[in-house]
C-alpha positions as CSV (number, residue, x, y, z in Angstrom):
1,X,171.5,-32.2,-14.8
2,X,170.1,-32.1,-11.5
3,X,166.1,-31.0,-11.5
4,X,165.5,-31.0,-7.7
5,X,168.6,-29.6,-6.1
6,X,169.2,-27.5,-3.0
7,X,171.4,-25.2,-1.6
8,X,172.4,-25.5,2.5
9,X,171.1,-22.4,3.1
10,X,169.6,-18.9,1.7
11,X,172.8,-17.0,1.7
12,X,176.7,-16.8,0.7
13,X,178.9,-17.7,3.8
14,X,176.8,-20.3,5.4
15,X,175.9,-21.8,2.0
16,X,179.7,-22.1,1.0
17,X,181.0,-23.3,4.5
18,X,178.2,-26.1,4.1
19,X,179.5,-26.7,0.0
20,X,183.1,-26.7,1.3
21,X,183.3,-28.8,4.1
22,X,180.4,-31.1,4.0
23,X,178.3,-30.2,6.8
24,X,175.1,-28.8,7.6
25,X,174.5,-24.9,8.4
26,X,173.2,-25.8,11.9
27,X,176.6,-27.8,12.7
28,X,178.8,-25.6,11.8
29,X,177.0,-22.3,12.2
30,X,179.7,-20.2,10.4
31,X,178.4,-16.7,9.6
32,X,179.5,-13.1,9.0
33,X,180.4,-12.8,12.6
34,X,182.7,-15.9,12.6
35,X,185.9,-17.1,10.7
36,X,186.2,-20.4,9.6
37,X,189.4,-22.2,11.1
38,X,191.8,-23.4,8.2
39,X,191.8,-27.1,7.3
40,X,188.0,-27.7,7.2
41,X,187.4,-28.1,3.3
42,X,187.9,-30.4,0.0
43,X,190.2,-27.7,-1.7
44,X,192.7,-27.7,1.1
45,X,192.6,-31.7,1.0
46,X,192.7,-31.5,-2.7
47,X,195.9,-29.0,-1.8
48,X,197.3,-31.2,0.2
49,X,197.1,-34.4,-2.8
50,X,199.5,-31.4,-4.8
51,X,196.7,-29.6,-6.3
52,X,197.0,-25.8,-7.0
53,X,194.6,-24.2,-5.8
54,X,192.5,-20.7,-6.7
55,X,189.3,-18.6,-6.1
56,X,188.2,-15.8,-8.9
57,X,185.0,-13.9,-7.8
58,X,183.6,-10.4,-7.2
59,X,181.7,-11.5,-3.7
60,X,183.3,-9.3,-0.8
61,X,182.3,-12.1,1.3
62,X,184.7,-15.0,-0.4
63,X,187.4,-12.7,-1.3
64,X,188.1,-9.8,1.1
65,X,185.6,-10.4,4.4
66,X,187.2,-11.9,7.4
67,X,185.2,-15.0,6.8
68,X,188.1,-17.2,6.3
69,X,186.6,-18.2,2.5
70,X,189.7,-17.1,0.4
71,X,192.1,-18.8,3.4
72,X,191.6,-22.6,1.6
73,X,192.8,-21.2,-1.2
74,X,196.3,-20.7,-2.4
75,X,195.1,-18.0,-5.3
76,X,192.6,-15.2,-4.7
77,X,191.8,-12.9,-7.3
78,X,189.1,-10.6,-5.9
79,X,187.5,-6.8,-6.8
80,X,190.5,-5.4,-9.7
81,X,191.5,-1.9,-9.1
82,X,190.8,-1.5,-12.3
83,X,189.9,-3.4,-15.7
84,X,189.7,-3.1,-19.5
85,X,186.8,-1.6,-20.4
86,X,184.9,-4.4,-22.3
87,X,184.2,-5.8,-19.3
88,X,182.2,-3.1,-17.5
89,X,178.6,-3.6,-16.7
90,X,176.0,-2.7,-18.2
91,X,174.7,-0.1,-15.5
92,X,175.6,2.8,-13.3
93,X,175.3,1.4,-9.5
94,X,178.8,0.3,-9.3
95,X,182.3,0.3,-10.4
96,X,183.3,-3.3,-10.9
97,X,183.4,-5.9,-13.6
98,X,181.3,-8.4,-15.0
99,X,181.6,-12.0,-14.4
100,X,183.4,-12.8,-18.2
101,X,186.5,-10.9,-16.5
102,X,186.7,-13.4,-13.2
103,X,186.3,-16.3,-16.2
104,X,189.2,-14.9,-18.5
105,X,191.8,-14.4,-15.2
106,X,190.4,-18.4,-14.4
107,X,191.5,-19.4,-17.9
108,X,194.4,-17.4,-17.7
109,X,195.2,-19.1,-14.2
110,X,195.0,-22.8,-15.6
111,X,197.3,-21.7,-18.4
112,X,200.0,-21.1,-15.3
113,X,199.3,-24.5,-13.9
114,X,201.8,-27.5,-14.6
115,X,200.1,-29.9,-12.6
116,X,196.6,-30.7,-11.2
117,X,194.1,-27.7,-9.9
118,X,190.8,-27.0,-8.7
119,X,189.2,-23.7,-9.0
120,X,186.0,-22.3,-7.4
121,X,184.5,-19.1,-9.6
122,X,181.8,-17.6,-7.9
123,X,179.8,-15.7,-10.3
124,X,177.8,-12.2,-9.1
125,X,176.1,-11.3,-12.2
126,X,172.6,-12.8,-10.9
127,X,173.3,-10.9,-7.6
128,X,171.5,-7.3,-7.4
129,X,172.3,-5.1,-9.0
130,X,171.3,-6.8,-11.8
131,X,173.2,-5.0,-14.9
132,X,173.0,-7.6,-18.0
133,X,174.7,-6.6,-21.2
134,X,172.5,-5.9,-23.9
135,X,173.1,-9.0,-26.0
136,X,171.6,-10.8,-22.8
137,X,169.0,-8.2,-21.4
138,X,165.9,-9.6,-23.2
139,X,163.5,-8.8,-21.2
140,X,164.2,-5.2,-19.2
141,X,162.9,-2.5,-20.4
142,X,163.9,1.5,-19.4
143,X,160.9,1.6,-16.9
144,X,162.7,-1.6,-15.3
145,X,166.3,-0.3,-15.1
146,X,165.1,3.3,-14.1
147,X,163.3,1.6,-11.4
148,X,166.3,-0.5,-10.0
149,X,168.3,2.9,-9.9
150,X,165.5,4.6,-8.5
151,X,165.8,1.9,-5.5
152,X,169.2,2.1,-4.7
153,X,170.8,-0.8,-2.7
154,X,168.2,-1.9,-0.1
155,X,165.3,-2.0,-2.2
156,X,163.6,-5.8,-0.7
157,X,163.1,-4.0,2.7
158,X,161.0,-1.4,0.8
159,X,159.1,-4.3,-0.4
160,X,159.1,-5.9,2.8
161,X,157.8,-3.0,4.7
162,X,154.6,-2.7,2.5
163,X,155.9,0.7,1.3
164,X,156.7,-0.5,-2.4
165,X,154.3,-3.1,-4.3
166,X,155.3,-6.1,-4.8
167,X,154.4,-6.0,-8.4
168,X,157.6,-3.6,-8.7
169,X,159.8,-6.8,-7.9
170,X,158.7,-9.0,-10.9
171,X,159.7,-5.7,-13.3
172,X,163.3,-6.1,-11.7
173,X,162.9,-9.7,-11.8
174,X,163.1,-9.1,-15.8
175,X,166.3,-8.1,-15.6
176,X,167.5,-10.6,-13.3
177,X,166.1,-13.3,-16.1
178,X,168.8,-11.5,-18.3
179,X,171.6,-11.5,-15.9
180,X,170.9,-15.6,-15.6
181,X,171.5,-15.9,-19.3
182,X,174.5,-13.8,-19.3
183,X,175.7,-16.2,-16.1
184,X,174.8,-19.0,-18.7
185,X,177.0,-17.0,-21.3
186,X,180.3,-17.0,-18.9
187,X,179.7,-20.3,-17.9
188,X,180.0,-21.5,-21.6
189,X,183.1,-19.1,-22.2
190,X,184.8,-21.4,-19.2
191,X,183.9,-24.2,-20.3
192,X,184.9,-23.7,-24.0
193,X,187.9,-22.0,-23.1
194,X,189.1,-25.7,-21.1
195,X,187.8,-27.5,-24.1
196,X,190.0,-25.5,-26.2
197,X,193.1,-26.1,-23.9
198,X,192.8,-30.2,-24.1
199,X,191.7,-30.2,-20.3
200,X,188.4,-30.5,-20.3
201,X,188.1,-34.4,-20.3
202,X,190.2,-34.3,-17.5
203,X,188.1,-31.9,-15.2
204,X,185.4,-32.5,-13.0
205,X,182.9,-29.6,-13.8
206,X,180.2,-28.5,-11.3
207,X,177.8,-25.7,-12.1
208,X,175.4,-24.6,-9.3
209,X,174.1,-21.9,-7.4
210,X,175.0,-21.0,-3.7
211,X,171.1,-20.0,-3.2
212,X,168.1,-18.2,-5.5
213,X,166.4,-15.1,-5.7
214,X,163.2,-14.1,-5.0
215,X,160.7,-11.4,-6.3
216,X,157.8,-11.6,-4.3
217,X,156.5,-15.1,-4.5
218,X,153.8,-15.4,-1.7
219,X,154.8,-18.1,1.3
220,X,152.5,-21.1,2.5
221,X,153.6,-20.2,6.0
222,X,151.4,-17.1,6.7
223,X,153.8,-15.3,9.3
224,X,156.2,-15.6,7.1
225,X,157.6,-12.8,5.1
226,X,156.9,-13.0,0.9
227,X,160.3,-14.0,-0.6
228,X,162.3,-11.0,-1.9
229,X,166.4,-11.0,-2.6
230,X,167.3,-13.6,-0.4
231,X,168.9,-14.1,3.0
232,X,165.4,-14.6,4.9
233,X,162.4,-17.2,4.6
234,X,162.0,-20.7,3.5
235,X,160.7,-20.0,0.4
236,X,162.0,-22.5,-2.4
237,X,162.8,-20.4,-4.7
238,X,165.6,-19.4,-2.8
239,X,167.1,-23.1,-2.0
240,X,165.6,-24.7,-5.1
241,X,169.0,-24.5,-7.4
242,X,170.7,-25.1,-11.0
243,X,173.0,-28.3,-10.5
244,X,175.0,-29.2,-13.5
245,X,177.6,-31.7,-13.5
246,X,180.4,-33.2,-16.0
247,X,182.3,-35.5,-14.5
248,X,186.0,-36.3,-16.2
249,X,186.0,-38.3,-19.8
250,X,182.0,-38.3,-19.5
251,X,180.5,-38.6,-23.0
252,X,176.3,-39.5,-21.8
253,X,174.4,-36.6,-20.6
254,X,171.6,-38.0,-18.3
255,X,168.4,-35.9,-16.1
256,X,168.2,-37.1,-12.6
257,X,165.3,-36.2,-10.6
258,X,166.3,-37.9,-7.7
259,X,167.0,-35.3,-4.7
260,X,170.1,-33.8,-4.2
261,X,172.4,-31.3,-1.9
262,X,174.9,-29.4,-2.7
263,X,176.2,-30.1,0.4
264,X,177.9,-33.9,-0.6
265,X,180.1,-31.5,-3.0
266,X,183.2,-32.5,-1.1
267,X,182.0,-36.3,-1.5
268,X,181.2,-35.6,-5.2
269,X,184.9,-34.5,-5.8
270,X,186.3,-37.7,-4.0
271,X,184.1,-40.0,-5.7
272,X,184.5,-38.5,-9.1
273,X,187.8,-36.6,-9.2
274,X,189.5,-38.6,-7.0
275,X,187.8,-41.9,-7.9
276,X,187.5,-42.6,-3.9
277,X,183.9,-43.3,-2.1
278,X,180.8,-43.6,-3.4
279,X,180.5,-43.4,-7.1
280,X,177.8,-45.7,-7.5
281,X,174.9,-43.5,-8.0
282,X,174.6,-39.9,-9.2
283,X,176.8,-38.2,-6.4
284,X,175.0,-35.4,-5.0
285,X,172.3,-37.6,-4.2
286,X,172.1,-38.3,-0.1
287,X,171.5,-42.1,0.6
288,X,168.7,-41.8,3.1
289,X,167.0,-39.2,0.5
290,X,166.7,-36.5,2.8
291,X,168.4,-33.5,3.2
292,X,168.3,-30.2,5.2
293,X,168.6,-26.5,4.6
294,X,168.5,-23.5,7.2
295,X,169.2,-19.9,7.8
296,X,170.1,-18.4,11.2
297,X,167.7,-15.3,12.2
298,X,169.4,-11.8,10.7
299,X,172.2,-10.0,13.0
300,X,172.2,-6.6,14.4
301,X,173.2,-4.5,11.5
302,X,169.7,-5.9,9.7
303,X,167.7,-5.6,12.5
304,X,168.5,-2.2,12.9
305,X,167.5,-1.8,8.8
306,X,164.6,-3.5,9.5
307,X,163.4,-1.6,12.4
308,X,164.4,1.9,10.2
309,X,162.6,0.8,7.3
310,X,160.4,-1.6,8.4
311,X,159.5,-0.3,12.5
312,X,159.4,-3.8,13.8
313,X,162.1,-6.5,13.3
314,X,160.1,-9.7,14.9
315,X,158.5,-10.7,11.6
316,X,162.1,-10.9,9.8
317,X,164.4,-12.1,12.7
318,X,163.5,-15.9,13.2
319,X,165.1,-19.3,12.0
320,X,164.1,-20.7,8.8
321,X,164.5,-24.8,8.8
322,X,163.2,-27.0,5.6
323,X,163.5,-30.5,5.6
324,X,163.7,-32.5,2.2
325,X,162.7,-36.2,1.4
326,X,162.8,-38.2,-2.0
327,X,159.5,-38.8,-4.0
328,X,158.9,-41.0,-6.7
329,X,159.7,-39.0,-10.1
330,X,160.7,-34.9,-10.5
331,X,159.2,-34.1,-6.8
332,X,160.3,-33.7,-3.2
333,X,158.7,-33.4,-0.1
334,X,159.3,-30.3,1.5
335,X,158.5,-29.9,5.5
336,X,159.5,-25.8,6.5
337,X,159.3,-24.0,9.7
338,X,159.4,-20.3,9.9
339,X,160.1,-20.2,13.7
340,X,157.3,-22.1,15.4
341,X,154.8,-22.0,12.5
342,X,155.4,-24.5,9.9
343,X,154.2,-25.7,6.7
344,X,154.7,-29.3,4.8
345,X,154.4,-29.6,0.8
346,X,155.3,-31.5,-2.1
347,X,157.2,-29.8,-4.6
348,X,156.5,-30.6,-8.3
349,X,159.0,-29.6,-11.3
350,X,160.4,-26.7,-10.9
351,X,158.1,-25.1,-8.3
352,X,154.5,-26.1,-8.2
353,X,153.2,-27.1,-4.9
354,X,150.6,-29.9,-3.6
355,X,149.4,-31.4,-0.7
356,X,149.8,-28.4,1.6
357,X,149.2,-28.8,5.1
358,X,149.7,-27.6,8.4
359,X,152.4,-29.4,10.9
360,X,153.7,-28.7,14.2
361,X,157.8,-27.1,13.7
362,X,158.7,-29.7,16.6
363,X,158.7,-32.5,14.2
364,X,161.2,-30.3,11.8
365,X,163.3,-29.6,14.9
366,X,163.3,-32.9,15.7
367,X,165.4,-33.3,12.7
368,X,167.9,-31.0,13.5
369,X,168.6,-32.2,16.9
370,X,168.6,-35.7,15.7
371,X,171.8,-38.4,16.2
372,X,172.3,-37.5,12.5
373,X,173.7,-33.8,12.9
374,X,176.4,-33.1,15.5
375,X,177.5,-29.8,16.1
376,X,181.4,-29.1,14.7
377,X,184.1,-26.6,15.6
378,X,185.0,-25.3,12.8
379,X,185.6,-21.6,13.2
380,X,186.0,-18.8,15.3
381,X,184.3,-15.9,16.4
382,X,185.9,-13.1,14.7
383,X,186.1,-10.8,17.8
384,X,188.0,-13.6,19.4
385,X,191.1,-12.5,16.9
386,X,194.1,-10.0,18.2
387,X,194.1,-7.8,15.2
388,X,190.2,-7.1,15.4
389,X,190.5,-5.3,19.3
390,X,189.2,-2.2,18.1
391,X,185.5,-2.7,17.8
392,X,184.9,-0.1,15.4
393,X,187.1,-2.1,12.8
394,X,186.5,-5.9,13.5
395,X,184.5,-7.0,10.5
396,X,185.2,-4.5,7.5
397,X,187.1,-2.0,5.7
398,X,185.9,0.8,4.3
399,X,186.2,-0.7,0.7
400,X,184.7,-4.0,2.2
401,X,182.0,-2.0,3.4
402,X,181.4,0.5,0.7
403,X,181.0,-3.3,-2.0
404,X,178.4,-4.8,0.8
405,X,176.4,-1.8,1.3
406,X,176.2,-2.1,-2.7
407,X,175.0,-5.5,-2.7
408,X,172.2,-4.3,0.0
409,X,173.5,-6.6,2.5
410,X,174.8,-3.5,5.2
């Protein structure tokens, strides 16, 4: 178990580009507006050793967005049409299934499979709206799930605006804490279920998440927005990520407190799946003890939100770039820039801060344009495709559009 993890970034697609192929959000800058060119990740080289290959999740932006996600797969199973009824949600915001479904068609997947596979299951049930089951809702209240209905789908720029208080966020936050522990629940259904097929000991198991939430914790950085959902700021609760790892035929559970990325996933499968590379050390620690994180400033269709909601877009459209070094014991130093202002911390546990202080966001840059970090061609832009002419229909169909505007992210 990894205590000081961190995802590459603060949202899906440039998260999972950076956990599939290795590099950093800023060198491959693959977003929404961008498809990323086939033969860039660990599951089509795993593929190409005669693995089969599969993705099972309920995030539009993996499974049916023209991000190019689902393409270094061989098996997508995205949104059903329909499903058996135990496995609706525990709400009335949308019609789609909770995450034990996308675990039982996995299982059902690997009982297909004659050879070797790798799977990816990207789970949505921490993802707004938050709609627990009851057995794992033990916190929410009706006040709290009135409220989330109340909100609708774009309920953090009401927060953001000023318009809603942010004390509102931490009573939907108590629902979110019982959508982690049903995530928790399907996560132990998958791994039981491969325990109980006699292929468990054979299976490299990584448990993460692709970025946090955040319900209105206040920033050091004092332009920057308060952290709420996620997809803007360089607040660590929304890099600062579960990392849990079993690697084949291990019997010893161990804590390590050492820094880590999820981006050296595609090293952490060589090393331990593969048995090539590094394996010396626990892999998804980086050898210099520093990684990066980033987010791109928000495109047109959330600047237009922002201005609606919000009247002014400035304060939410700038890069976010943090910075992360090794310290002795369960902390990491933590440098962040918020556009030109920027902040430098140590980060204790799982979230308390010291040593706060001021620094200029050159020094962060510096970083990023350093000798280390090369920019890569990995993708391209999606209006650069033939069957996207029409600019009315380059990066969604309606049903595509209908299940983003439902996660709040159109």
């Amino acid at each position: 178990m990894y205590t000081q993890a961190r995802s590459p970034s603060n949202w899906t697609v440039p998260s999972h580009v950076s956990m599939f192929t290795g590099h950093a959000v800023h060198e491959h800058g693959v977003d929404h507006t961008q498809k990323l060119d086939p033969g860039h990740t660990v599951f089509e080289a795993l593929a190409a050793r005669g693995y089969e290959t599969g993705l099972f999740s309920d995030n539009p932006f993996l499974t049916d967005h023209e991000s190019g996600l689902d393409e270094a797969f061989q098996t997508t199973r995205g949104s059903p049409d329909g499903f058996d009824p135990s496995y609706e949600t525990n709400g009335s915001l949308g019609d789609w299934p909770n995450g034990f479904w996308y675990a039982d068609r996995t299982l059902e997947w690997v009982d297909d499979r004659d050879g070797a596979w790798a799977a990816c299951v990207n789970l949505m049930d921490t993802h707004r709206p938050y709609e627990p089951l009851d057995e794992y809702d033990r916190w929410s209240d009706d006040r709290s799930r009135d409220l989330q209905e109340s909100m609708g789908y774009k309920w953090h720029w009401e927060f953001l605006s000023g318009d809603l208080s942010l004390g509102f966020a931490r009573i939907l936050e108590q629902i979110y804490d019982g959508a982690v522990r049903q995530a928790d629940a399907i996560f132990e259904a998958l791994v039981r279920g491969l325990d109980e097929r006699g292929v468990l000991d054979d299976t490299l198991v990584v448990f993460a998440g692709d970025h946090g939430e955040g319900f209105g914790e206040p920033t050091a950085i004092p332009s920057e927005p308060p952290a709420v959902s996620h997809r803007i700021g360089t607040h660590d609760a929304l890099y600062h990520v579960p990392l849990v790892v079993r690697a084949p035929g291990q019997r010893e559970g161990r804590r390590v407190t050492d820094l880590a990325t999820l981006m050296r996933f595609p090293d952490a499968v060589r090393a331990l799946a593969l048995g090539e590379g590094r394996a010396d050390g626990p892999a998804f620690v980086p050898a210099d003890g520093t990684a990066v994180a980033s987010q791109a400033p928000i495109g047109d269709a959330m600047r237009e939100e922002a201005e609606r909601v919000c009247g002014d877009a400035a304060p939410f459209a700038k890069h976010a770039r943090i910075v992360y070094r090794d310290r002795p014991g369960d902390e990491v130093r933590r440098a962040a820039a918020w556009g030109d202002d920027a902040r430098e911390s140590v980060v204790r546990g799982c979230g308390g801060t010291a040593d706060d202080s001021d620094i200029d966001a050159s020094e962060i840059r510096a970083v990023f344009e350093s000798d280390r970090f090369s920019t890569v061609d990995v993708a391209t832009p999606l209006s650069d495709y033939s069957e996207f002419e029409d600019a009315s229909d380059t990066q969604f169909t309606a049903d595509l559009d209908e299940r983003l505007e439902a996660l709040g992210y159109r």
